[in-house]
C-alpha positions as CSV (number, residue, x, y, z in Angstrom):
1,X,114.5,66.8,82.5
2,X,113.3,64.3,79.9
3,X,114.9,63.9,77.2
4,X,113.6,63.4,73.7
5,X,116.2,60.8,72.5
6,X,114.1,58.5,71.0
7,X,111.8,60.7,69.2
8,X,115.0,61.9,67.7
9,X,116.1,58.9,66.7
10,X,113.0,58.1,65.0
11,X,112.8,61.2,63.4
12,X,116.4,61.4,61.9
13,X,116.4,57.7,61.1
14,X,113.0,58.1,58.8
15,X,114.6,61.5,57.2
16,X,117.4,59.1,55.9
17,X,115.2,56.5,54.7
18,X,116.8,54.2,56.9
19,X,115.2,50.9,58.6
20,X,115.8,49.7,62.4
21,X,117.6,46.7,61.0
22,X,120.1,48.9,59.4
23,X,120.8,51.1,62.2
24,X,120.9,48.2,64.4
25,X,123.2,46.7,62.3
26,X,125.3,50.0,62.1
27,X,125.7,50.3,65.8
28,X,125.9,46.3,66.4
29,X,122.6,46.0,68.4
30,X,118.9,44.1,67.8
31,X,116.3,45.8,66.1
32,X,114.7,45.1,69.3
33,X,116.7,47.9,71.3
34,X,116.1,50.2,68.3
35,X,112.5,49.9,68.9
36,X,112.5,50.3,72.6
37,X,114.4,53.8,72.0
38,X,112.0,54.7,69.5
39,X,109.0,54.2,71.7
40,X,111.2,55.4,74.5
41,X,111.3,52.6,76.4
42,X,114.8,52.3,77.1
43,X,117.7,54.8,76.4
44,X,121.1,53.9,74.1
45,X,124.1,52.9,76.1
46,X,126.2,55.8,76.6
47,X,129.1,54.7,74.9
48,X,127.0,54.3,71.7
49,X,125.6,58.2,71.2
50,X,128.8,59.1,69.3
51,X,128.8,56.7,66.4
52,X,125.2,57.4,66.7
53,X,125.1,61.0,66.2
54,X,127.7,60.3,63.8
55,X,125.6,58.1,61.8
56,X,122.9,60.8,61.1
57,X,125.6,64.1,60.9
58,X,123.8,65.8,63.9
59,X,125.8,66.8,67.0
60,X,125.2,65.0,70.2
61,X,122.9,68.3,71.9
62,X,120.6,68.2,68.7
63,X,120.6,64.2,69.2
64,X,119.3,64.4,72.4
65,X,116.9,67.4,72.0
66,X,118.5,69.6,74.4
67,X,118.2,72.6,72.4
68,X,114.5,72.0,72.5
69,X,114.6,71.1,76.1
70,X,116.0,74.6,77.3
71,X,114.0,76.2,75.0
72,X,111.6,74.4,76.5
73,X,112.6,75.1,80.2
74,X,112.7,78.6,79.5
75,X,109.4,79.2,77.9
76,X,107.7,76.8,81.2
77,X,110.0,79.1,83.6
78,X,108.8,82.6,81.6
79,X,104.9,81.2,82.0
80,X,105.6,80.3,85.3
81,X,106.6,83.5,86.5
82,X,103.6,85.4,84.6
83,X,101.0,83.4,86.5
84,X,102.8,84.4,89.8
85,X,102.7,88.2,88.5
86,X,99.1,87.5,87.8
87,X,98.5,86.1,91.2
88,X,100.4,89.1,92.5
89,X,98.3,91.9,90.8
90,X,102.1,92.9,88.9
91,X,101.2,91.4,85.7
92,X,102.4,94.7,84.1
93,X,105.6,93.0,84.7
94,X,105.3,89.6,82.2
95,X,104.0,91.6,79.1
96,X,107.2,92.7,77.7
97,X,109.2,89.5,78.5
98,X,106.4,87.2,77.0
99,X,106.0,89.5,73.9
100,X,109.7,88.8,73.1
101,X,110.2,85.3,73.8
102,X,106.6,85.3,71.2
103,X,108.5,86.8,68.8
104,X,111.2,84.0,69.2
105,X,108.3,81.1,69.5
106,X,105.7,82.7,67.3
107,X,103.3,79.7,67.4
108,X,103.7,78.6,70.6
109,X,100.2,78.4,72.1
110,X,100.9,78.7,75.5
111,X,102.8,82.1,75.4
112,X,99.4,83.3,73.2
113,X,97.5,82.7,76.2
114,X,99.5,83.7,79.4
115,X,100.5,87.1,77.5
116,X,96.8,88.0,76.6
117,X,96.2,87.0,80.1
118,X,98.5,89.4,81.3
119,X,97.5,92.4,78.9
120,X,94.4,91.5,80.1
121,X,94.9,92.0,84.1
122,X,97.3,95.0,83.8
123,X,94.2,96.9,83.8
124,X,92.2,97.8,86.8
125,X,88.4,98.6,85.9
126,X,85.1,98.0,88.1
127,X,82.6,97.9,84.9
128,X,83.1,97.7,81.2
129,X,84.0,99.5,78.9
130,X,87.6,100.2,79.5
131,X,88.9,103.3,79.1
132,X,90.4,104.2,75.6
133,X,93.4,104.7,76.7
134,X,93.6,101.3,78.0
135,X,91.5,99.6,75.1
136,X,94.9,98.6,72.8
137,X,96.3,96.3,75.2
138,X,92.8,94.7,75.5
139,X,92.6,94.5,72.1
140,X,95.7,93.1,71.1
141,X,95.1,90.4,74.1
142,X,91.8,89.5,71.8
143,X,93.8,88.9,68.8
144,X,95.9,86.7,70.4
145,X,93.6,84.4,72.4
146,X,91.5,84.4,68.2
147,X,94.7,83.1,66.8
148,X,95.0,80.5,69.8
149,X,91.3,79.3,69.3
150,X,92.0,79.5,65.5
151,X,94.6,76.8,65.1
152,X,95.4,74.9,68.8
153,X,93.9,71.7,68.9
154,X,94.3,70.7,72.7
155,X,91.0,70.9,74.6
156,X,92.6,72.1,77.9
157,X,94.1,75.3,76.0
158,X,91.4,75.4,73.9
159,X,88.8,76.0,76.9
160,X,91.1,78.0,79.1
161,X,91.9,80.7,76.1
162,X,87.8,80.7,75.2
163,X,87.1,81.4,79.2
164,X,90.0,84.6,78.7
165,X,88.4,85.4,75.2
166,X,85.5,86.0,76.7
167,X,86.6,88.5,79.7
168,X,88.8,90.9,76.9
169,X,85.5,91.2,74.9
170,X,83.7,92.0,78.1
171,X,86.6,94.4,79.3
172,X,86.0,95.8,75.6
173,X,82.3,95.9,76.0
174,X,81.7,93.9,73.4
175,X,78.7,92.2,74.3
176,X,77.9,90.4,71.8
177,X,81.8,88.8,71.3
178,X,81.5,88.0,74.7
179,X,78.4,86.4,74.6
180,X,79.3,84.0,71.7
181,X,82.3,83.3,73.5
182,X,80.7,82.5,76.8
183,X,78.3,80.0,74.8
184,X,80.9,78.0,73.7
185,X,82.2,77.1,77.3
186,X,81.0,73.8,78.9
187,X,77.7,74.0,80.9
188,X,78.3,73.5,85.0
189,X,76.8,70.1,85.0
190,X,79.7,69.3,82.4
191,X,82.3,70.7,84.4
192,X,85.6,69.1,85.7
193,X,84.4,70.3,88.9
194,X,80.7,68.3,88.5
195,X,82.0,65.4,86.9
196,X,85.8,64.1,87.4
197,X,85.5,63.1,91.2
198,X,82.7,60.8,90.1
199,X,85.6,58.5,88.3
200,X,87.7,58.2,91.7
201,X,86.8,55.9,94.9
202,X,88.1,56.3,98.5
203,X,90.4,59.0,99.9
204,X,91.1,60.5,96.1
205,X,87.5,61.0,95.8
206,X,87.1,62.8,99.3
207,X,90.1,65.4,98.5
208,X,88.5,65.9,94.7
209,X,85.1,66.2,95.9
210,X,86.2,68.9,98.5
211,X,88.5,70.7,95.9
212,X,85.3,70.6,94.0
213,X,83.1,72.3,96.8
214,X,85.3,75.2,97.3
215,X,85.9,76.1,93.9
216,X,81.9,75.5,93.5
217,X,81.8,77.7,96.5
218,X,84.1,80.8,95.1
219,X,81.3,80.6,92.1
220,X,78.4,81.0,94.1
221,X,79.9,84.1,96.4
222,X,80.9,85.8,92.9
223,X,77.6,85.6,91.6
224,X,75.7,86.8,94.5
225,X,78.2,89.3,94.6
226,X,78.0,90.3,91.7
227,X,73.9,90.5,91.7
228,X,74.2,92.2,95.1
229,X,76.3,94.7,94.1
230,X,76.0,98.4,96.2
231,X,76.3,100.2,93.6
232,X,73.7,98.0,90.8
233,X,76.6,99.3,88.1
234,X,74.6,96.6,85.8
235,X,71.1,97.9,86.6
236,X,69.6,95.2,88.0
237,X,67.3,97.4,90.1
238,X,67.2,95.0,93.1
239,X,65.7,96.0,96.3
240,X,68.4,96.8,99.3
241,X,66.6,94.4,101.3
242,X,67.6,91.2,98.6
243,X,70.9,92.8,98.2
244,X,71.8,92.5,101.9
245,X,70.3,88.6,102.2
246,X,72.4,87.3,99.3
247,X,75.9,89.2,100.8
248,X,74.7,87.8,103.7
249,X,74.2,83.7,102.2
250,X,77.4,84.8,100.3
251,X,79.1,84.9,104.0
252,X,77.6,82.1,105.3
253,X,78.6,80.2,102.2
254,X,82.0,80.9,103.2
255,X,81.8,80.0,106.7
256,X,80.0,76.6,105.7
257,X,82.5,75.4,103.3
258,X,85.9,77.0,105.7
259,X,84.0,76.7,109.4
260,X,88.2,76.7,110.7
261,X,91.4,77.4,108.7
262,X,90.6,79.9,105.7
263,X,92.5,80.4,103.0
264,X,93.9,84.0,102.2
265,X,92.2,84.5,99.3
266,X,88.7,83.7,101.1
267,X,89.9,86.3,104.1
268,X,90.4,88.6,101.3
269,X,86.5,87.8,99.8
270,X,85.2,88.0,103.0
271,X,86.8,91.4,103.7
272,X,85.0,92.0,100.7
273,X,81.6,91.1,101.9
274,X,81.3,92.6,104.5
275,X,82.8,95.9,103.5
276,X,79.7,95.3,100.9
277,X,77.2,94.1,103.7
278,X,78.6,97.6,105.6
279,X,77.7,99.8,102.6
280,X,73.9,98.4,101.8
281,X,73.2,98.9,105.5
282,X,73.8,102.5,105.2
283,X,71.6,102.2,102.1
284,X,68.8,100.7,104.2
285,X,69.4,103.5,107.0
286,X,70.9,100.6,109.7
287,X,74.2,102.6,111.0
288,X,74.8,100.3,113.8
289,X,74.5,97.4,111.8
290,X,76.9,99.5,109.3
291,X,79.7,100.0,111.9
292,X,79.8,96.3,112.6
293,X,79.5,95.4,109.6
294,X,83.1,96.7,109.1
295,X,83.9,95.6,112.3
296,X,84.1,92.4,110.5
297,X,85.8,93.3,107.5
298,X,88.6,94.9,109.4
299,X,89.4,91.8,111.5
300,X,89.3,89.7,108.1
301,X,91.8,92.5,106.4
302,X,94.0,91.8,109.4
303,X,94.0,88.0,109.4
304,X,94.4,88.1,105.7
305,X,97.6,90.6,106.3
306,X,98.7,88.3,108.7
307,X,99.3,85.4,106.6
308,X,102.2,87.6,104.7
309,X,101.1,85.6,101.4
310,X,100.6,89.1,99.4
311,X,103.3,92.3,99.1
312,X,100.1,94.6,99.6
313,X,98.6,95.5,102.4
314,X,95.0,94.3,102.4
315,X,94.1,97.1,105.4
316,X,95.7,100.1,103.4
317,X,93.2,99.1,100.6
318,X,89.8,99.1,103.0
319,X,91.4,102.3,104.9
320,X,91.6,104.1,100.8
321,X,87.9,102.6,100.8
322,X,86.5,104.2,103.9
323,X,87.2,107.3,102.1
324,X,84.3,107.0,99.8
325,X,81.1,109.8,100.4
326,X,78.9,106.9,101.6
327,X,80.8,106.6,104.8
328,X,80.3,110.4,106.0
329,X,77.3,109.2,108.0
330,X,79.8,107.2,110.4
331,X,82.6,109.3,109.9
332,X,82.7,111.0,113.3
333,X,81.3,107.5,115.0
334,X,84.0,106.4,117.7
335,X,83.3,102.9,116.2
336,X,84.2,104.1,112.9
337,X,87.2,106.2,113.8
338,X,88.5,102.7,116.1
339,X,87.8,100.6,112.4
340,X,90.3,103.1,110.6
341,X,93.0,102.3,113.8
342,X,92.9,99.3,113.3
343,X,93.5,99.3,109.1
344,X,95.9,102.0,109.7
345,X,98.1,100.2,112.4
């Protein structure tokens, strides 16, 4: 817990209009050791924090900031446990608790953004728009990130709360808020990603350039994903045949950049893709390729169960999936009826 002493000292010691030298001289010490708590370089002696809070009629908490410490403490703890809702898929939970400690903080950035990013995920959609019914949460989650971006001046929240600004408005189906929001993030080539491991030599430069493949990596599957999309919800009118070689680079993508140990949120992507390979084969008429297909996708839902990381069940959600009309064609397949086994075990 770091304490904000110094600061305090400054602080209290300019409101009275009083120099170093005459605190010094107040609590028999240099100047220099003023100055060295001032710039926090060194911390008063213990036995002198009475006469000191004395000197500027403050109690010793308020002296040494520990009001805004807990405060601080509880907003990082309350953040904390929103991005582990989000991670979760429970973000539902975090809304009300960040809207009140919002209400107690109201310009505190960093609650702006993690409750819009909450209202945000608490709703489950495939395209835009949402739903009206879910639209006010969305909307009040824009509002929020427009204040942030209105008045923060750190570039890290800045970018972060312009990347969220621009998935409400798409959520919204505004297209054109989302657009102007999306052309104010950084280019790729200016990424951290692109750009940061180039500053670092020897073994921090290996771990940051392979940080920096695989989150390249999860960019490229999500566009090809998105492009090669079953259903072509955004019209792109592509032919099956492109759709099923970009799900199909989209795997090998992922096997390149994890050939041994996956993490579970690739095992979870790759379930994915090949649920999504399994359903543009039955577009093309290839029913044997189908059934293997999810083959694959049921042996990825079970290694990514395996790993325990997530309180849902990964195979109950492909098992509700093989409910859908497409897979009528294979229902009676022995292969087929073996894949829903093996989700349903």
């Amino acid at each position: 817990m770091q304490l904000l002493i110094g600061e305090n000292i400054r602080r209290l010691r300019r409101e009275l209009d009083v120099t170093q030298e005459c605190l010094a001289e107040h609590l028999g010490v240099s100047t220099q050791a003023v100055s060295k708590w001032e710039r926090g370089e060194a911390c008063p002696d213990i036995m002198l924090l009475p006469g000191l809070a004395g000197f500027f009629g403050v109690s010793l908490d308020d002296l040494m900031g520990m009001d805004a410490l807990r405060e601080t403490e509880e907003i990082e703890t309350l953040i904390a446990q929103a991005k582990r809702n989000l991670e979760l898929l429970q973000s539902g939970e975090s809304i009300e608790p960040l809207r009140a400690a919002l209400r107690r903080f109201p310009n505190h950035y960093g609650l702006m953004h993690w409750l819009g990013q909450c209202l945000c995920e608490a709703d489950n959609f495939d395209m835009p728009p949402l739903p009206p019914e879910q639209q006010p949460r969305r909307r009040e989650a824009v509002a929020l990130f427009e204040r942030v971006l209105a008045h923060c001046i750190d570039a890290k929240q800045r970018e972060k709360t312009q990347a969220a600004l621009f998935i409400a408005c798409d959520g919204l189906g505004d297209a054109e808020k989302a657009r102007a929001a999306a052309r104010l993030l950084p280019a790729l080539h200016n990424s951290r990603e692109v750009l940061f491991g180039r500053t670092l030599y020897g073994e921090e430069r290996a771990a940051e350039m392979r940080t920096s493949i695989e989150t390249l990596a999860h960019f490229l599957v999500s566009q090809m994903k998105e492009l090669a999309d079953p259903q072509d919800q955004c019209n792109t009118k592509l032919p099956t045949e492109e759709r099923i070689l970009l799900v199909e680079r989209a795997i090998a993508i992922y096997e390149i950049v994890f050939p041994e140990e996956k993490p579970g949120g690739v095992l979870a992507q790759l379930a994915m893709q090949w649920e999504a390979l399994a359903r543009l084969r039955l577009l093309a008429g290839q029913l044997g390729a189908a059934l293997g297909a999810l083959e694959q996708m049921a042996s990825f839902s079970e290694a990514f169960d395996a790993r325990g990381e997530w309180p849902q069940s990964l195979r109950e959600e492909k098992a509700r999936v093989l409910r859908a009309h497409c897979y009528d064609l294979l229902r009676e397949q022995p292969e087929f009826q073996a894949v829903l086994a093996r989700l349903k075990a």
